[in-house]
C-alpha positions in Angstrom: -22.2 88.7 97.9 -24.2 85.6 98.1 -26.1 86.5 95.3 -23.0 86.9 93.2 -21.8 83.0 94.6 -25.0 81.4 93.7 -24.4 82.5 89.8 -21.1 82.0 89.6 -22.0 78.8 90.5 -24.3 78.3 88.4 -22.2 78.9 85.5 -19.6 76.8 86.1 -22.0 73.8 86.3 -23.5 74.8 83.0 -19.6 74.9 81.7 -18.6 72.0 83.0 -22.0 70.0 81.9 -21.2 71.5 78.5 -17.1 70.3 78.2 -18.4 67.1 79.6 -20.5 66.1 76.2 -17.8 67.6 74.0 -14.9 65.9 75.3 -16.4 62.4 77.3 -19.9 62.0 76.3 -20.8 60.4 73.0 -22.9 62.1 70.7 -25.4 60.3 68.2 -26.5 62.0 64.7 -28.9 59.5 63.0 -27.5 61.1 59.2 -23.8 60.6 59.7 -24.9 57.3 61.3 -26.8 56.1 57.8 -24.4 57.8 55.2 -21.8 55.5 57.4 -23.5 52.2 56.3 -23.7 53.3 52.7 -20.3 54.0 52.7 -19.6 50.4 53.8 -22.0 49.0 51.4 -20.1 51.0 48.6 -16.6 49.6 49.8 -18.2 45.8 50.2 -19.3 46.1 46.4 -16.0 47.5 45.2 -14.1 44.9 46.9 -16.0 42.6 45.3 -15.5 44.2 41.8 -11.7 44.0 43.1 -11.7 40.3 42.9 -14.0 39.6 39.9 -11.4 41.9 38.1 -8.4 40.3 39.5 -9.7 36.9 39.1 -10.5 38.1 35.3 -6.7 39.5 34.5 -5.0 36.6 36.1 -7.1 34.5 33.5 -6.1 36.7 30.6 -2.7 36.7 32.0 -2.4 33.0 32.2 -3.9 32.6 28.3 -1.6 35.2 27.1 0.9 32.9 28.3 -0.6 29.7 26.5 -0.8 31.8 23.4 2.8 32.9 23.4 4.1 29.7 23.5 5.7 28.0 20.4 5.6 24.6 19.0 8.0 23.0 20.1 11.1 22.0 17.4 8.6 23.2 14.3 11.6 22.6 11.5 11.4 18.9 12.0 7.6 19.2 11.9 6.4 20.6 9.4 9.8 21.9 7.7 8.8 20.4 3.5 11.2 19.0 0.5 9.5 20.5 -2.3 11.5 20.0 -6.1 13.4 22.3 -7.1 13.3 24.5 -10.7 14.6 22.7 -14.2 15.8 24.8 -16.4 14.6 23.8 -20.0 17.9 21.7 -22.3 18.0 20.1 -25.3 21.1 18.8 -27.8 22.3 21.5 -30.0 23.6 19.0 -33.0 23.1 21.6 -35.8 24.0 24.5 -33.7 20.7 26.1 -33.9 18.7 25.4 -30.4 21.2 27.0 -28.2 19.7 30.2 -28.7 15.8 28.5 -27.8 17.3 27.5 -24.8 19.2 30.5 -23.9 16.0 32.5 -24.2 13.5 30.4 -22.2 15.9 29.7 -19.6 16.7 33.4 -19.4 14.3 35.8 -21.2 16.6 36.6 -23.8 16.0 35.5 -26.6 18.4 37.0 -29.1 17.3 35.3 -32.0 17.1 31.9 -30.6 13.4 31.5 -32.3 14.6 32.2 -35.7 17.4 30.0 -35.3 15.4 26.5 -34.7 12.8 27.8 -37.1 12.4 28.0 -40.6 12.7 31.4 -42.2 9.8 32.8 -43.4 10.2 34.3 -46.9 8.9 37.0 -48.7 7.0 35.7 -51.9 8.6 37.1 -54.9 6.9 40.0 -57.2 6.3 37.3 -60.1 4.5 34.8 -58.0 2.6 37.6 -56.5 1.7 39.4 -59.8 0.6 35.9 -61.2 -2.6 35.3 -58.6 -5.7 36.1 -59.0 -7.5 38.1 -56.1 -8.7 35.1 -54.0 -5.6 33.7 -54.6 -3.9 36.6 -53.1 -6.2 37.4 -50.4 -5.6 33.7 -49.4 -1.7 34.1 -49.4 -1.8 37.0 -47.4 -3.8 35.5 -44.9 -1.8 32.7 -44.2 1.2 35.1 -44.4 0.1 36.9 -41.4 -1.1 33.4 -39.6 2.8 32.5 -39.7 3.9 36.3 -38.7 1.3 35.9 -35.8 2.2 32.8 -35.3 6.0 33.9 -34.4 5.2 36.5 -32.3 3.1 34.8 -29.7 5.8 32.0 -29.5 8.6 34.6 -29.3 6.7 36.2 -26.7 5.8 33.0 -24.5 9.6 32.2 -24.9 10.7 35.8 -23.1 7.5 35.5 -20.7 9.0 31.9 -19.4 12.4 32.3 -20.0 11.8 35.5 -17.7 9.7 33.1 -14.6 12.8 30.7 -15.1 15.6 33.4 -14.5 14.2 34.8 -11.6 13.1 31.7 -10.0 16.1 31.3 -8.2 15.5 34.7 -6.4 12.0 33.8 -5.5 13.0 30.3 -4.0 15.3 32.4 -1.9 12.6 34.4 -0.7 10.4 32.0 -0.1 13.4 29.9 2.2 13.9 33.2 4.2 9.9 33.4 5.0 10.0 30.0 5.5 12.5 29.9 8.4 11.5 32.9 9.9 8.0 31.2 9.9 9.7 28.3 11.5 11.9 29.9 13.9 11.5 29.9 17.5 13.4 33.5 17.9 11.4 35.8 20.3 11.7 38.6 18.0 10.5 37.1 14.7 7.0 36.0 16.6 5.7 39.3 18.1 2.4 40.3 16.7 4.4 43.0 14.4 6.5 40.4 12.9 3.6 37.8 12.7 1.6 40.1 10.7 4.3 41.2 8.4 5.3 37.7 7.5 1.7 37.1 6.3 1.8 40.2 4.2 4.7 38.9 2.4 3.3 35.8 1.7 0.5 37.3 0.3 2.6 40.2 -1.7 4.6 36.3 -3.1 0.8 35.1 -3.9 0.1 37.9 -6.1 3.0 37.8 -7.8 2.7 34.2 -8.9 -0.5 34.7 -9.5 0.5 37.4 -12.1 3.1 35.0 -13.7 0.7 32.4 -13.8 -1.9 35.2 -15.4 1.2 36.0 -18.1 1.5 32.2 -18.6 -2.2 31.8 -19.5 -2.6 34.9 -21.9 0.2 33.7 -23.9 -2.2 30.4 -24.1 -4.8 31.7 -24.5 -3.1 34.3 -27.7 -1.7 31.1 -29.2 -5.0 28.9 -29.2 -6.5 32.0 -31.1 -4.1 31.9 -33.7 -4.2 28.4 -34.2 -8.0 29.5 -34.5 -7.5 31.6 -37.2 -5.2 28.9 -39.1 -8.2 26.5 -38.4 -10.5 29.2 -40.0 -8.3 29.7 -43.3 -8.6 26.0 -43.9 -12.5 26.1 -43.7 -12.6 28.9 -45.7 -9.8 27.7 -48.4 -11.7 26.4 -51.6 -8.7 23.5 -51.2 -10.5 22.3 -47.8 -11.8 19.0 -49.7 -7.9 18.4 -51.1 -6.5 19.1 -47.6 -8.9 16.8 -46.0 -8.6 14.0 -48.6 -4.9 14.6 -48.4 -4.7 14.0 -44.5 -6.5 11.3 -44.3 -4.5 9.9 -47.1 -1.2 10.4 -45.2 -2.8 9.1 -41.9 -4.0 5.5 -43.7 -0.5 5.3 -45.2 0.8 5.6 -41.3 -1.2 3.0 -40.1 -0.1 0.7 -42.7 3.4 1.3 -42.6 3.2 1.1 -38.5 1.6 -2.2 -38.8 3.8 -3.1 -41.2 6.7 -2.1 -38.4 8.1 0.7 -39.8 9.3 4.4 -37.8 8.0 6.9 -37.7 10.7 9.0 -39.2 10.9 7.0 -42.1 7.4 7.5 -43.0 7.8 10.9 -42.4 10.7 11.0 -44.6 8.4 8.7 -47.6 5.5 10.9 -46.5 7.3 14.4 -47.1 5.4 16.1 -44.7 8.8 18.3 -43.6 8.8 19.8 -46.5 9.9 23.4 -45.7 9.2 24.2 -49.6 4.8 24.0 -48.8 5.5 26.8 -45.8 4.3 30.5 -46.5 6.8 32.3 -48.3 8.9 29.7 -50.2 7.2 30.3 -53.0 4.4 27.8 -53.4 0.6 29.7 -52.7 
């Protein structure tokens, strides 16, 4: 019976040393103890990643701000007066410019060339049947010149007269990217709107630029053509005639200027608006 005391005894006091460190005693493990401190050290460095970010947003924050203000009242800055587009007039005393006008106001020519021009006539089967071969090779030549002559200026009169009559829709178009560049509505400056604005300006660029391309090949085809005319006159066998006569009618200017005549009087003595010398009245 004793015996059976002295283990129960025992026992217990191993029991109770046992719930002692479990529940009241403190228990060091040198692993969890280190993993601990690099735990820390991770949260100190993220914490400090934390602030550099924060401090880096609020700074990005603070210039998207700057950046999405406008310029204050930007209409009475840099708001322009440019001139506005002339259409082309002239007096119509005979009748016969209205047309000219009409067409490079408008594109539309409808005969307004022919009208404030001289005709050009056919040469007649006699007079034709009467040259020689140089002869007619030279008539022909300058026949053409003239033909060419009233194409290119029929077709610089529809390319302006086509400029002028839209103008008026391009100056609008130009006013409404103007205002909207100006404006200080919330909805026209957004990164969307700001880059569509520059694409129509740019779209309106290339579009003048084409006009002003149309502009200079219609130069550019005329200055040929008075080429070719310049040509025909080195080439004529008459070149020492024409010369001789020019310079003739230019000495007679000077002398009558000096003498204080007009000039529409000498050009009346001088007869140089002669329609009868132009291809196709029947002079080669």
């Amino acid at each position: 019976m004793k015996k059976k005391m002295l283990v129960f005894l025992i026992v217990m006091g191993l029991a109770a040393g046992t719930v002692s460190a479990q529940f009241g005693g403190i228990v060091y493990d040198p692993a969890n103890y280190s993993n601990a401190l690099l735990r820390y050290a991770q949260l100190q460095q993220q914490l400090i990643q934390l602030k550099n970010s924060y401090t880096q947003l609020v700074s990005q924050y603070n210039l998207a701000v700057q950046m999405a203000k406008n310029i204050q009242n930007m209409p009475a800055r840099y708001r322009a007066v440019f001139s506005q587009w002339r259409n082309g007039t002239a007096l119509n005393t005979f009748g016969n410019t209205s047309g000219w006008m009409t067409g490079i106001n408008s594109g539309t020519a409808n005969g307004g060339y022919q009208q404030a021009t001289t005709q050009l006539l056919p040469y007649s089967p006699d007079h034709l049947s009467g040259m020689n071969a140089d002869e007619l090779s030279r008539v022909k030549s300058q026949y053409a010149s003239v033909e060419l002559s009233d194409g290119a200026n029929t077709t610089a009169m529809a390319t302006i007269g086509s400029i002028r009559g839209n103008a008026q829709s391009v100056q609008t178009q130009i006013a409404n990217l103007e205002q909207d560049s100006l404006s200080s509505d919330p909805n026209l400056n957004t990164e969307v709107s700001v880059l569509n604005k520059i694409n129509a300006a740019g779209v309106l660029t290339l579009r003048t630029l084409q006009d002003s391309n149309k502009l200079l090949a219609s130069l550019v085809e005329q200055q040929t053509i008075l080429a070719k005319f310049g040509e025909l006159a080195l080439k004529s066998d008459d070149l020492d005639e024409i010369l001789t006569e020019g310079s003739s009618r230019c000495s007679h200017l000077l002398d009558f200027l000096n003498d204080g005549g007009g000039i529409a009087t000498f050009l009346g003595r001088a007869d140089v608006m002669d329609r009868e010398t132009r291809p196709g009245s029947g002079k080669p």
